[in-house]
N, C-alpha and C positions, 0 to 999 in steps of 0.2 A: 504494500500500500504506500501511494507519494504522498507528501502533503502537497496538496495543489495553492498555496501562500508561499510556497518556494519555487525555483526557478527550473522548470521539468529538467535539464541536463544533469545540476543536482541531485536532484532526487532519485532519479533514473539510475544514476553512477553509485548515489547511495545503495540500491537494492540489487545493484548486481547488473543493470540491465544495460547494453551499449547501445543499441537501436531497437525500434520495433516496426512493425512487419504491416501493423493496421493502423489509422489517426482516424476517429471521430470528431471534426468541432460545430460543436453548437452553437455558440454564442462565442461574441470577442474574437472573430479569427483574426483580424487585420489587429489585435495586441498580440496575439499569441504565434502567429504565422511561422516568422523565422524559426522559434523556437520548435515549430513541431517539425516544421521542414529538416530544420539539424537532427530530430530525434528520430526522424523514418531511414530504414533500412533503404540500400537499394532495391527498384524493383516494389517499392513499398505503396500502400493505396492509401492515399489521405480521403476522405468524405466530409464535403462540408454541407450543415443545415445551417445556414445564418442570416440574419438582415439581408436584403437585396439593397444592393451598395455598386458603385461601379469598382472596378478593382484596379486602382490607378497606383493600390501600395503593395501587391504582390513583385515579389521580385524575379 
């Protein structure tokens, strides 16, 4: 389990984990972005349900 108040590489790194393979975000993607992007595996599937926003801050 991560504390999700700390910064996922953190906590990921805490419990052992170096990437992962699936990302769900639901909310706050465009705060959280970079950071899931760094946490997915190669080959890895991100799924976003969030606000309908244009995406002018993905990178």
């Amino acid at each position: 389990m991560i504390d999700h108040s700390k910064p996922l590489a953190d906590e990921l790194a805490r419990i052992g984990i170096t990437s992962v393979t699936h990302v769900a975000s639901l909310t706050n993607t465009e705060q959280h972005f970079n950071a899931l992007i760094d946490a997915l595996a190669p080959q890895g599937k991100l799924a976003l349900i969030d606000d309908r926003r244009p995406w002018t801050w993905c990178r």
